[in-house]
VEXTORTOR-290566 format. One record per residue: residue in one letter; x, y, z of N, C-alpha, C in turn. Coordinates in pm, 1 decimal. Last residue first. Layout:
% VEXTORTOR-290566
SITE  residu      n.xx      n.yy      n.zz     ca.xx     ca.yy     ca.zz      c.xx      c.yy      c.zz
SITE       A         X         Y         Z         X         Y         Z         X         Y         Z
...
% end
This chain:
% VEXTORTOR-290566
SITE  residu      n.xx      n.yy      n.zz     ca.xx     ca.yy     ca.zz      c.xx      c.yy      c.zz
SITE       X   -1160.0     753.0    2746.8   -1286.6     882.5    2707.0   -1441.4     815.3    2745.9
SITE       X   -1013.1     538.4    2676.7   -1008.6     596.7    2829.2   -1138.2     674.6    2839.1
SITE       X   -1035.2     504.5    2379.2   -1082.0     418.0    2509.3   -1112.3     465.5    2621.3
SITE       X    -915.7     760.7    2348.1   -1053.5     750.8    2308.0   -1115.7     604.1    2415.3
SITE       X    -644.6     707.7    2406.9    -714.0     856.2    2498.4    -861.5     804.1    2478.1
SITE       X    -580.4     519.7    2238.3    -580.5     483.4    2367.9    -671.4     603.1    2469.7
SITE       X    -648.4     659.3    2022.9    -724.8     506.7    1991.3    -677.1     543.7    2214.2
SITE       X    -390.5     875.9    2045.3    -533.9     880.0    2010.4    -604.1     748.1    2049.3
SITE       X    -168.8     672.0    2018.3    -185.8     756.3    2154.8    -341.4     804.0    2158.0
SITE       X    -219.9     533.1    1767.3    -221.3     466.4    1882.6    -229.7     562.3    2010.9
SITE       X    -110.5     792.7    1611.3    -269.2     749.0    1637.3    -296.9     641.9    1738.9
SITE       X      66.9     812.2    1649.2      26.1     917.4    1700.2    -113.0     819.0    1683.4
SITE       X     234.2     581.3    1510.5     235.0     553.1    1638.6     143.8     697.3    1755.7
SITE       X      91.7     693.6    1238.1      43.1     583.0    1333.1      64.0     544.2    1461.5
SITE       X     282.1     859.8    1217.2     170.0     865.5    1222.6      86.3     776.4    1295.1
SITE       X     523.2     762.3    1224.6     499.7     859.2    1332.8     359.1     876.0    1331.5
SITE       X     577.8     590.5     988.3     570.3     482.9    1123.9     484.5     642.9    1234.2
SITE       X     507.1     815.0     835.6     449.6     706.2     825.0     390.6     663.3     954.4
SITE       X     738.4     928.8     791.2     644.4     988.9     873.7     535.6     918.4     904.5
SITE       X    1001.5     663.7     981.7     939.5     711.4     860.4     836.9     823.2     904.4
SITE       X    1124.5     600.6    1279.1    1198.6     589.9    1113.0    1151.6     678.0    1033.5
SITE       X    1059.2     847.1    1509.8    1055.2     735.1    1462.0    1160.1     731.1    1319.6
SITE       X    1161.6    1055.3    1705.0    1008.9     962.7    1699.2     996.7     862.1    1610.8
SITE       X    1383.1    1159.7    1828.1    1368.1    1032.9    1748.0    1215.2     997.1    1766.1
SITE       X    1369.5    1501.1    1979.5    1370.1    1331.6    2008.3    1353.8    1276.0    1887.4
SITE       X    1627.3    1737.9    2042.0    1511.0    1677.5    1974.3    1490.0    1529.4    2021.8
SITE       X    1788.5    2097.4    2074.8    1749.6    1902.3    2147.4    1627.0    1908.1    2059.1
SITE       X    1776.7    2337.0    2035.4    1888.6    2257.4    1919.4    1845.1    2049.5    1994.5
SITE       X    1518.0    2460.1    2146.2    1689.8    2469.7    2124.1    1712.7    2408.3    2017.4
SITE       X    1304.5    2447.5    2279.8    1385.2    2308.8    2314.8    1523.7    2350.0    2219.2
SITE       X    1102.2    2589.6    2189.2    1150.0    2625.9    2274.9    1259.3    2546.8    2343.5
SITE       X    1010.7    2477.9    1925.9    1131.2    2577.8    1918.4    1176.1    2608.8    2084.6
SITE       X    1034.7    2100.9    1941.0     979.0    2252.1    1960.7    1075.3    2314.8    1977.7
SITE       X    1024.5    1819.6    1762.2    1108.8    1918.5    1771.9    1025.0    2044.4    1814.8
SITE       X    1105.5    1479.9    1644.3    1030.1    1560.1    1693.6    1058.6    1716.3    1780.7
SITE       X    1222.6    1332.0    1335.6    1233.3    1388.5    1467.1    1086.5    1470.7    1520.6
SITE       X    1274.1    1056.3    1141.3    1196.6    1150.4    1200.7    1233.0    1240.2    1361.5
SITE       X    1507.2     886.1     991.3    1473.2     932.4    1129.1    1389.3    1016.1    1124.8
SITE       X    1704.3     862.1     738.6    1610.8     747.4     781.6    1533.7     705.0     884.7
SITE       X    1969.1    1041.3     820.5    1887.6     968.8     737.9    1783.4     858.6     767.4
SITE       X    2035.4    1322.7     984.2    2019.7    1132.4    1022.0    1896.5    1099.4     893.0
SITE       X    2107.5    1470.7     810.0    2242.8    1398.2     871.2    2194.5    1298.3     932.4
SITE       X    1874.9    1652.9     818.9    1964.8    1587.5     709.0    2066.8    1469.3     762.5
SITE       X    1613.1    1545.8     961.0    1732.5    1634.2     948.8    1807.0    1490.1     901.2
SITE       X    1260.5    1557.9     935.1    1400.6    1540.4     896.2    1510.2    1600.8     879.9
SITE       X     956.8    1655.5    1175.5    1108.4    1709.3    1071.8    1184.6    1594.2     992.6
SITE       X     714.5    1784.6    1374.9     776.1    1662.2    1310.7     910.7    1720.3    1199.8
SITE       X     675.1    1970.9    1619.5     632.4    1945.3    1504.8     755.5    1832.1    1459.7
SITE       X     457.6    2053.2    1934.6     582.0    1967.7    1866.1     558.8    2008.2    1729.9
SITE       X     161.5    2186.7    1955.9     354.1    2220.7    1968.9     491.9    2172.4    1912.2
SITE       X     -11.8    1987.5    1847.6      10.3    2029.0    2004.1     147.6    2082.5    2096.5
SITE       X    -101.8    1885.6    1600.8    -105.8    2003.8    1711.1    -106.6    2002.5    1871.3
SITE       X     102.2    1667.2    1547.6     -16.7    1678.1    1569.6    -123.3    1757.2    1662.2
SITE       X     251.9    1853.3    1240.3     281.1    1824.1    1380.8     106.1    1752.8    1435.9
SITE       X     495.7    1834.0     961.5     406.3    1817.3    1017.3     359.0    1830.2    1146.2
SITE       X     779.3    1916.2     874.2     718.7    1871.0     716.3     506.9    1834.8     824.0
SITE       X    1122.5    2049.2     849.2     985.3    2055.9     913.3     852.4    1999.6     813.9
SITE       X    1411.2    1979.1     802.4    1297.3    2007.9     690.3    1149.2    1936.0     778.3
SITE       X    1755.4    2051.4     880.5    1571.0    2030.6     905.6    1520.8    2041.5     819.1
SITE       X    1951.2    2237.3     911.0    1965.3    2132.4     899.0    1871.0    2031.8     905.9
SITE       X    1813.6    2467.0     931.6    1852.9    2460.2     837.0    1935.9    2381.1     789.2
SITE       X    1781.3    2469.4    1225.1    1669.9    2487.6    1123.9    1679.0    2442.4    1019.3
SITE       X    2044.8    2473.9    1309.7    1978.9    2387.4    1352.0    1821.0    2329.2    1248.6
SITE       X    2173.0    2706.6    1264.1    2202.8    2624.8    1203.9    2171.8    2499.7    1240.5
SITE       X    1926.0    2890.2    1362.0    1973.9    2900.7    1263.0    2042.3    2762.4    1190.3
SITE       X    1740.6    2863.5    1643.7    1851.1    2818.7    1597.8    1925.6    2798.0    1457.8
SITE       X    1519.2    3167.2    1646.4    1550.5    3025.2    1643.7    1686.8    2964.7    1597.0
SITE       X    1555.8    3417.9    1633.8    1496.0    3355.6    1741.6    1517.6    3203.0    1754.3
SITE       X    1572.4    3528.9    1365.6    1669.6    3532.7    1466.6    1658.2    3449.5    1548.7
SITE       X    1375.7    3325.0    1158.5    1377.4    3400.6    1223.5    1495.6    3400.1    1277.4
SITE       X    1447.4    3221.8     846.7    1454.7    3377.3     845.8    1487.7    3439.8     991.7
SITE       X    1383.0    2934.1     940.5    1526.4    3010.6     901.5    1569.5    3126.3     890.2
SITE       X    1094.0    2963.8     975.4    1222.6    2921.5    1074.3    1352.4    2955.3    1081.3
SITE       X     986.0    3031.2     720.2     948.3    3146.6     853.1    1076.0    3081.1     918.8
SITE       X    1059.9    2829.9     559.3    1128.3    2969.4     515.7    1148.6    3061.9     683.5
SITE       X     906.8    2629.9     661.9    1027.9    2604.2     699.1    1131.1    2780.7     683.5
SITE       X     687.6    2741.5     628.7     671.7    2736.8     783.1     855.6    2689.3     787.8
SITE       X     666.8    2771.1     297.0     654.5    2868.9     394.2     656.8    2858.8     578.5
SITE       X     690.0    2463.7     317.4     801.5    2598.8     228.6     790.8    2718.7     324.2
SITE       X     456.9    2343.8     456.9     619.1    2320.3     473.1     648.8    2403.2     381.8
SITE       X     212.5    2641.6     551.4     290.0    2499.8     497.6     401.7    2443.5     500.2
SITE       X     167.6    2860.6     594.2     187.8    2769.5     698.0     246.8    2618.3     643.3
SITE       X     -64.4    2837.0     273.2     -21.9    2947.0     442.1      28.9    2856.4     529.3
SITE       X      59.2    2606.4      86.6     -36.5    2630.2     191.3      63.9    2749.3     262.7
SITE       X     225.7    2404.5     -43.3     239.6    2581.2     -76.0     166.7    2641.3      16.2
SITE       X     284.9    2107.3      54.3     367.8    2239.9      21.9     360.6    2377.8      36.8
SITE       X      43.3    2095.7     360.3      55.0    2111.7     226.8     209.4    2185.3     145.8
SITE       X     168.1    1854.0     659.8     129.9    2039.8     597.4     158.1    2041.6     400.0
SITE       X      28.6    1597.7     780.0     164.3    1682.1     700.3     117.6    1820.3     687.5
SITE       X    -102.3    1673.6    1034.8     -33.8    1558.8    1007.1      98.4    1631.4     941.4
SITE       X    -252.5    1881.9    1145.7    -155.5    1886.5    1038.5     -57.4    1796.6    1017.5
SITE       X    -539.5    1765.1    1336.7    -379.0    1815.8    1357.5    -362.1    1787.5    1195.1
SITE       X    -836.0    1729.2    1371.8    -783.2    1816.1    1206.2    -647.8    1893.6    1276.2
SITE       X    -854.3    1523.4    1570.2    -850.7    1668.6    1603.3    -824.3    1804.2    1526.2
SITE       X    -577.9    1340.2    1383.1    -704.2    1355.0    1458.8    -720.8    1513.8    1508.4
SITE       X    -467.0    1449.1    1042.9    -523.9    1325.5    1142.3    -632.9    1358.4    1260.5
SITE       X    -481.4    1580.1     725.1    -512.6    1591.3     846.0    -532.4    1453.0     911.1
SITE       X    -243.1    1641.7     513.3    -279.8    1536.3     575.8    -369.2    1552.9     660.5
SITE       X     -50.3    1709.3     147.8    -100.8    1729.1     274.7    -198.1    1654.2     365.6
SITE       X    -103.3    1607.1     -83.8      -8.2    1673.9     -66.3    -122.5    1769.9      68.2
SITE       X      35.5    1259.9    -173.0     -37.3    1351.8    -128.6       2.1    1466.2     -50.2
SITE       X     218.1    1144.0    -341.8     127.9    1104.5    -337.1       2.0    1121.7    -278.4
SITE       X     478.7    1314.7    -339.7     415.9    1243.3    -473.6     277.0    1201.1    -471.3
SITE       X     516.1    1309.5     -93.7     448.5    1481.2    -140.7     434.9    1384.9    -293.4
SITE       X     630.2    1089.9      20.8     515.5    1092.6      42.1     404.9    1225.5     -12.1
SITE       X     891.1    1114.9    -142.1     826.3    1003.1    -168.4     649.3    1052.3    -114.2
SITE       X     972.7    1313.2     -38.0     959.5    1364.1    -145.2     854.4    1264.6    -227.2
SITE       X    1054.9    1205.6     217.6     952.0    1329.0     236.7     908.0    1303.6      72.0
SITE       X    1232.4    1038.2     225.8    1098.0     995.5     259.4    1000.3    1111.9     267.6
SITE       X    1444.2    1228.5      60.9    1388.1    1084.4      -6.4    1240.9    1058.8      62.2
SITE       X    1434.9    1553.6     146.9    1468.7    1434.4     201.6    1408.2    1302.2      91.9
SITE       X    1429.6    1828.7     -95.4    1334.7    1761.3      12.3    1419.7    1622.7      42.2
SITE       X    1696.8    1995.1     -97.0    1637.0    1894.2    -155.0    1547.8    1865.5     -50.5
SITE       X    1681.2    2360.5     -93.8    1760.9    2254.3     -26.8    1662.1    2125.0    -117.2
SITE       X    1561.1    2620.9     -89.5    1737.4    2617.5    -114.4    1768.8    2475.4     -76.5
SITE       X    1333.0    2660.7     -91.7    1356.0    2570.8     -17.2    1528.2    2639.3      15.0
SITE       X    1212.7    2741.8    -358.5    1208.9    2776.4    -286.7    1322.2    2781.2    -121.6
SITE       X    1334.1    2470.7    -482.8    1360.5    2592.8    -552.6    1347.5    2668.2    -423.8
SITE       X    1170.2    2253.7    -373.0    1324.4    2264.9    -324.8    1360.4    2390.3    -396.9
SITE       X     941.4    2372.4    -477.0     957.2    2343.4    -313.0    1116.2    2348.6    -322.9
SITE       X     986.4    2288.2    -749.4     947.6    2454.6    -703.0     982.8    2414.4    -536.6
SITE       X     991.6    1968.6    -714.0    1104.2    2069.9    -726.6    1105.0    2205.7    -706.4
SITE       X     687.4    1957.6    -623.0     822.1    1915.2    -513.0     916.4    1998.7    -597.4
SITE       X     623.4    2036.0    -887.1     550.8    2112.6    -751.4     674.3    2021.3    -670.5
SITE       X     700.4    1877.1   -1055.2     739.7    1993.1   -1070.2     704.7    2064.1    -928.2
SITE       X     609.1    1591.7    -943.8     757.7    1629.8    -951.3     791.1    1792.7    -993.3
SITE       X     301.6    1690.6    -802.1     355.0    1699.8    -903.8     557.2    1672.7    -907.5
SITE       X     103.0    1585.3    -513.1     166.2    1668.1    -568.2     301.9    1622.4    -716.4
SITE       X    -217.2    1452.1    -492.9     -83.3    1456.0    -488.7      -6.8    1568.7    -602.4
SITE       X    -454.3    1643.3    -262.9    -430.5    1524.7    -417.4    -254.9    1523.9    -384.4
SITE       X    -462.7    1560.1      73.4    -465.4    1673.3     -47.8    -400.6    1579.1    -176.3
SITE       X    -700.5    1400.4     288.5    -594.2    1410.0     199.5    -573.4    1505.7      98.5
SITE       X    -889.4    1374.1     575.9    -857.3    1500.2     465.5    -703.2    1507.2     417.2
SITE       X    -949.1    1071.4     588.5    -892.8    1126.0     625.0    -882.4    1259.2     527.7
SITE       X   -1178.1     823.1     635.2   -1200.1     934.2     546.7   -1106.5    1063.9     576.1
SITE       X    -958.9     590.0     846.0   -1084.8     656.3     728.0   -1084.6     789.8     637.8
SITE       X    -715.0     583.2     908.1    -792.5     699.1     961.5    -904.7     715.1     879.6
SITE       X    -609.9     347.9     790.0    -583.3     319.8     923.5    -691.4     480.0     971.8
SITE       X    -731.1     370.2     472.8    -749.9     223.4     592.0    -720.0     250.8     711.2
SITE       X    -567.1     642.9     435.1    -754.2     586.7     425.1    -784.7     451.5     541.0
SITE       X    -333.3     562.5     472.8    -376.1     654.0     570.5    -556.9     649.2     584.9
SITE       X    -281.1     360.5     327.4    -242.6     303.6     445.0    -262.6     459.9     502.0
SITE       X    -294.0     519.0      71.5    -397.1     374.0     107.5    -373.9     369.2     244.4
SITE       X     -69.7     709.8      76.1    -256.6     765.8      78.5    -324.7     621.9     133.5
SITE       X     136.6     526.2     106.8      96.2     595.9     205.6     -63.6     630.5     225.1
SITE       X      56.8     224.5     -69.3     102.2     354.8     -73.2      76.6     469.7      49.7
SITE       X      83.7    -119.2       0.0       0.0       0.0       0.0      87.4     124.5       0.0
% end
């Protein structure tokens, strides 16, 4: 299954954005100054943007207000944030609630999890955005039992 399939089957009727174009990912890295990551570029082929629970921003649309181009541009521009930390990143989602999700360059094949008020520290949430999704939705499925 392709991400879009394995987001329909595991969140139903999830608000997917169509998929995005090899020209629309390259304008992104145009923008960008940088290559989208392999597991990012793989999942903007096939949709281009995500909502999960609570309509969190799973992924964020490329071009969208707030989107990954424009939410990664806002990071790097600001003073406030760790410059050469940002810009070893490619912010790509969060499930609202502060954190937001990333790849940085240098660990290949890692998701991170990352608030600005945390500096230059991050945690490993997982391999793929994939695996992060789902292991967000298990925290969901468990709150909803409890509920």
């Amino acid at each position: 299954m392709n991400p879009r399939e394995t987001i329909h089957a595991q969140f139903g009727r999830a608000a997917c954005g169509a998929p995005c174009s090899e020209a629309d990912v390259s304008r992104a890295e145009l923008f960008l100054g940088a290559p989208l990551p392999s597991e990012l570029r793989s999942v903007y082929l096939v949709l281009d943007g995500f909502r999960g629970f609570a309509e969190a921003r799973f992924l964020w649309p490329l071009f969208a207000k707030d989107g990954l181009v424009d939410f990664n541009r806002f990071l790097r521009e600001g003073a406030e944030f760790p410059r050469a930390f940002v810009t070893s990143c490619i912010f790509f989602g969060d499930a609202g609630v502060g954190d937001m999700w990333g790849v940085k360059y240098d660990l290949p094949g890692r998701v991170i999890r990352w608030s600005a008020s945390w500096g230059e520290d991050f945690d490993i949430a997982g391999s793929s955005p994939l695996e992060v999704w789902l292991s967000q939705k298990k925290i969901y499925d468990e709150i909803e039992k409890r509920g």
